[in-house]
N, C-alpha and C positions, 0 to 999 in steps of 0.2 A: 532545408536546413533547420535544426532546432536551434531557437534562440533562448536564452535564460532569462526570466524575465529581473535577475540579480545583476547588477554592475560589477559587481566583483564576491572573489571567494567569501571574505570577509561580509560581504551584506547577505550572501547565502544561508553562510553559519550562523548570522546573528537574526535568524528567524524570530526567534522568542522576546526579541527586544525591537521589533518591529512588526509582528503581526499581533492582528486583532486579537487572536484566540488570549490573550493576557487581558481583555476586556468580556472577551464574549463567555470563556469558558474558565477562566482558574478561580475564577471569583467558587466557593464550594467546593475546593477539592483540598486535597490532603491524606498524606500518606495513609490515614486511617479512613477517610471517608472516598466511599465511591459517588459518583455523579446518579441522582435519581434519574429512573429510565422505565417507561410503561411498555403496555403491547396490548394488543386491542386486533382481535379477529370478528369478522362480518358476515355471515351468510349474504350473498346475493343472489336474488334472483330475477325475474323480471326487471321491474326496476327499482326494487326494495330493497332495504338494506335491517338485516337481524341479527342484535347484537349472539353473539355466541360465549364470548368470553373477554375480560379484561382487566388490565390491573390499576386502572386511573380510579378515580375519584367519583363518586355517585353521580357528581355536579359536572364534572367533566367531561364524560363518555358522551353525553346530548349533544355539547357542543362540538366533538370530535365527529359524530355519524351526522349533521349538517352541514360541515366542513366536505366531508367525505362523498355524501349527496350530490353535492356541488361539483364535486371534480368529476363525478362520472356522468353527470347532467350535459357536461361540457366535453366527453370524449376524452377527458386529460388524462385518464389511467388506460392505460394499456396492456394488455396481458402478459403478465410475465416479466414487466419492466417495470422497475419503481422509480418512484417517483418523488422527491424530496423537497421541503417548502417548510415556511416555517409558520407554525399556530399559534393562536393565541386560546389559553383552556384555562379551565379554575385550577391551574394548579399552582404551588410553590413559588414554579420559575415565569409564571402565565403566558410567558412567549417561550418556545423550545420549538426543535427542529424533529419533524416528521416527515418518516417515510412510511412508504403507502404503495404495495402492491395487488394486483390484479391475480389471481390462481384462477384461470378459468377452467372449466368442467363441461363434457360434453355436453351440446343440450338435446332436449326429446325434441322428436318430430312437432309435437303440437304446442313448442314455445314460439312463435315469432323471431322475424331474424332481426328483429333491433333489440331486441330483450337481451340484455347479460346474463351468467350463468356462473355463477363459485363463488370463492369467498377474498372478502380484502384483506389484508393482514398489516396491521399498522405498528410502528414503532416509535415514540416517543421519547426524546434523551439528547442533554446538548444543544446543540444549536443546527442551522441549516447551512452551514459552511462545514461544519464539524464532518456533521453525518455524508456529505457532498463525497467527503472522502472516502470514507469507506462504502461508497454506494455499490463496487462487485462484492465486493464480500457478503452486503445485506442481502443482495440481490440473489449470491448462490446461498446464502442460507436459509433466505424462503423459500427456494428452490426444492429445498431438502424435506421440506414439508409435506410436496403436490402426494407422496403417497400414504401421509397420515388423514389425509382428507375423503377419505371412503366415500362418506354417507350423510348428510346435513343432518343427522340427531347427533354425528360425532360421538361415540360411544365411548372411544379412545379418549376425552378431553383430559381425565384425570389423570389418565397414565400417562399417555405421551405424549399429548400436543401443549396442554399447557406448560408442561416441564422445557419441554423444545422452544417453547414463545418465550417463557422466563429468561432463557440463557441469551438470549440474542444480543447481550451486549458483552457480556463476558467470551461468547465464542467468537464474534464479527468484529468488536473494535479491538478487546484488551488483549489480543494475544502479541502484539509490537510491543509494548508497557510490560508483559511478562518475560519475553525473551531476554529484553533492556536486566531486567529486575536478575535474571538468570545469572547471565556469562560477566555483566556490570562492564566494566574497561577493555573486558577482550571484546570488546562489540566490532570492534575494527576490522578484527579477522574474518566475521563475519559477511562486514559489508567488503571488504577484499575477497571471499570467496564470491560472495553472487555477482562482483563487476567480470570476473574472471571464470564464470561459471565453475566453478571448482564444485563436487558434490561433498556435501554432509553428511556423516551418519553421527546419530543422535545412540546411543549405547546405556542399559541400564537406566533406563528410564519409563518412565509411562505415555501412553498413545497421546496424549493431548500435551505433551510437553516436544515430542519428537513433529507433532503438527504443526504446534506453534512453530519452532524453528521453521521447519520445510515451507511453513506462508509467509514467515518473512524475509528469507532466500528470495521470494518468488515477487516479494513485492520489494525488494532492494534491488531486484533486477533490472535491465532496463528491455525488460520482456513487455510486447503489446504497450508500450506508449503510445506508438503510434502504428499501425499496418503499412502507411505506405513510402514511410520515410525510410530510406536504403540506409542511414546511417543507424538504425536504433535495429533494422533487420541484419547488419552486419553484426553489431554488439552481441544482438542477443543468439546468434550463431555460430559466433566465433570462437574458436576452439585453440588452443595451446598445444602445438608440433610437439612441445615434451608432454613424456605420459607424468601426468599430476596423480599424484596421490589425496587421497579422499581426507578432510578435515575431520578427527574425531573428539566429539565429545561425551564424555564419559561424566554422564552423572551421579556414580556413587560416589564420589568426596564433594564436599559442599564449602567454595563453590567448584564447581564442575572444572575439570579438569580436561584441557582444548590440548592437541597432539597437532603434528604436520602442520602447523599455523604459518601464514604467508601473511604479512599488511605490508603497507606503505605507510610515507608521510602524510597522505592524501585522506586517507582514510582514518590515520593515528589523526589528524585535526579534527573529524567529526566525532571523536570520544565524547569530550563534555558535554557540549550539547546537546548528545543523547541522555547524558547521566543528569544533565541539569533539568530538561522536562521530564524525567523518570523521578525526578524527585518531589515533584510535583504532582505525580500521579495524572497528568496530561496525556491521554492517548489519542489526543485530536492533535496534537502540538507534535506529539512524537514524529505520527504521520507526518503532518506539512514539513519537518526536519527533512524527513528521510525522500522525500518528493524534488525537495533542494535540492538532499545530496543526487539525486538521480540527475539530476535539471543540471548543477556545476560539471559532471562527470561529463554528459550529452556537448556540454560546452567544449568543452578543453577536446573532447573528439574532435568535433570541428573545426576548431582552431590546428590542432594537428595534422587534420586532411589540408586545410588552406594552404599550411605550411610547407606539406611536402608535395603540394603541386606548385607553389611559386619556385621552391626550389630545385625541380626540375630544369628551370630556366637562370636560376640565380645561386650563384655561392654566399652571396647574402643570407637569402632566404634558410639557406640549409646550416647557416651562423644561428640566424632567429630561431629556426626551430631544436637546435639543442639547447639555447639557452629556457626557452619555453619548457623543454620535456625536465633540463634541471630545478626548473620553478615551481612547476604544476606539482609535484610530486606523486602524480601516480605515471610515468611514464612504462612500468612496466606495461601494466594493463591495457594502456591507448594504445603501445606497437604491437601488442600482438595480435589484436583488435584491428589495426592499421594494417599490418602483413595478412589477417584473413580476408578483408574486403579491398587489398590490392596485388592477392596472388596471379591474379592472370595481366600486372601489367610490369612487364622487369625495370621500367626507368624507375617507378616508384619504389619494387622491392629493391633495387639498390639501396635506394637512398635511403629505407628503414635498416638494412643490414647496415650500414652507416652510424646510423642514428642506435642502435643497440650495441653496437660498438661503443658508442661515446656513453650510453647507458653504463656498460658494464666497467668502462674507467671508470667513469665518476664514484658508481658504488666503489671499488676495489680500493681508489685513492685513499690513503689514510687520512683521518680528520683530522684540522687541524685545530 
């Protein structure tokens, strides 16, 4: 079972007036200023390390390839996996959060098998909580590099690899902060398609705006949280018996113009909170938001399966759980979520055809 580590909705939403990031990282930002952010690549070989390229500080780069010396002295970099910790360097902010991965490279017959082979690729920016979170996205985007790495003269550095090292924060952290900055208030819709998998298409637009969307669908989802927890495999599964129509947005009017739009109250609560660290220019904050809202949602599943197995046994229970699904305010999304990971049992699917029953009173009732 997933547990939230929030007591309630209310301590979720109110991330920003409860985490550190309002100590570690807003100090320096602002709608006009971005967070300073280096990069630093390494030839290795044996057991050497040669600077190649970077964008720190004359004074700084020594103390980063000592740093660096050290971790792979000690096995702690691993191929292909990075690795996140925080330095202290001559710069600016003298303590910031780096990542540090491993690109290894065939090696020749006559290197030794404890000698390493490729190059590090470091990133500096932020803090080591910040960066913690975006560790797959860093992770597939040094990724993206392994075939600009030909040849240790690196011949390409002017053209392609420095320009690709440069963007690593603009393409790895800020694209949740651009989305936000995009759609602004309909972010709801948003995060209502990707609990509901609904798909997106992004229209009259350009590739890196239609991206940005499609990675943060993908990271509002509750895809790969976990592998082996049945609850977050049922989520990210589950599919809706009516044929859904595809959410469009249309970015030639400005702002963008959203079609076939679906939210909730669930999701209309996490508005501000995105709009409030978007206005702070926070892309570490946004994250830890949107990790919440992933974390409350995983909850109230839960709570929903308890519910409708006590109720199996209890008319109480099946009292509790509509007043719950009237509370929580995403009951769409949990029952049908709920009907996909309890279609092969009929006492349960009763009791959801029940429970979307009382759903669909409730919405229909006129307000009062």
């Amino acid at each position: 079972m997933f547990t939230s580590q929030t007591s309630s909705f209310q301590d979720s939403i109110d991330v920003d007036e409860r985490d550190d990031f309002d100590s570690e990282e807003i100090a320096g930002y602002s709608q006009k200023t971005q967070l300073s952010c280096y990069y630093t690549i390494y030839l290795y070989q044996g057991t050497s390390l040669t600077l190649v390229d970077s964008s720190l500080p004359l004074e700084a780069e020594p103390e980063l390839r000592c740093y660096i010396s050290r971790r792979l002295s000690k096995g702690a970099l691993l191929g292909g996996m990075g690795n996140i910790a925080t330095v202290e360097l001559s710069v600016p902010e003298q303590a910031v959060g780096c990542y540090c991965c491993l690109l290894e490279q065939e090696k020749s017959p006559e290197q030794p098998d404890g000698d390493g082979n490729g190059y590090v690729i470091c990133f500096m920016g932020g803090s080591e909580k910040g960066l913690n979170l975006f560790r797959l996205e860093l992770d597939k985007y040094v990724q993206g590099l392994q075939n600009s790495l030909h040849t240790p003269e690196l011949q390409n550095l002017e053209t392609e690899v420095r320009p690709y090292l440069s963007r690593w924060y603009e393409e790895s952290v800020m694209h949740i902060y651009r989305v936000i900055q995009l759609v602004q208030g309909s972010i709801s819709f948003l995060l209502h398609a990707a609990l509901s998998h609904t798909h997106i298409e992004v229209i009259n637009s350009d590739a890196r705006t239609k991206a940005d969307v499609a990675r943060f669908i993908k990271a509002a989802s509750l895809q790969g949280l976990s592998q082996q927890d049945t609850t977050t495999a049922s989520l990210c599964k589950a599919i809706s018996e009516d044929i859904r129509t595809d959410v469009i947005i249309d970015c030639s009017t400005s702002p963008p113009t959203l079609s076939n739009t679906v939210s909730n109250r669930f999701c209309d609560d996490w508005i501000q909170a995105f709009l409030n660290a978007a206005e702070r220019c926070n892309p570490f904050l946004l994250r830890q938001i949107l990790e919440n809202f992933k974390l409350k949602a995983i909850q109230d599943m839960n709570s929903l399966k308890r519910f409708i197995r006590q109720a199996e046994m209890s008319h109480y229970a099946l009292f509790r759980c509509c007043q719950f699904l009237q509370g929580c305010g995403n009951g769409d999304v949990l029952l049908k979520n709920a009907r996909a990971e309890h279609s092969d049992l009929p006492e349960a699917c009763s009791i959801i055809t029940v429970l979307e029953e009382f759903l669909r009173e409730q919405t229909q009732a006129p307000q009062v």
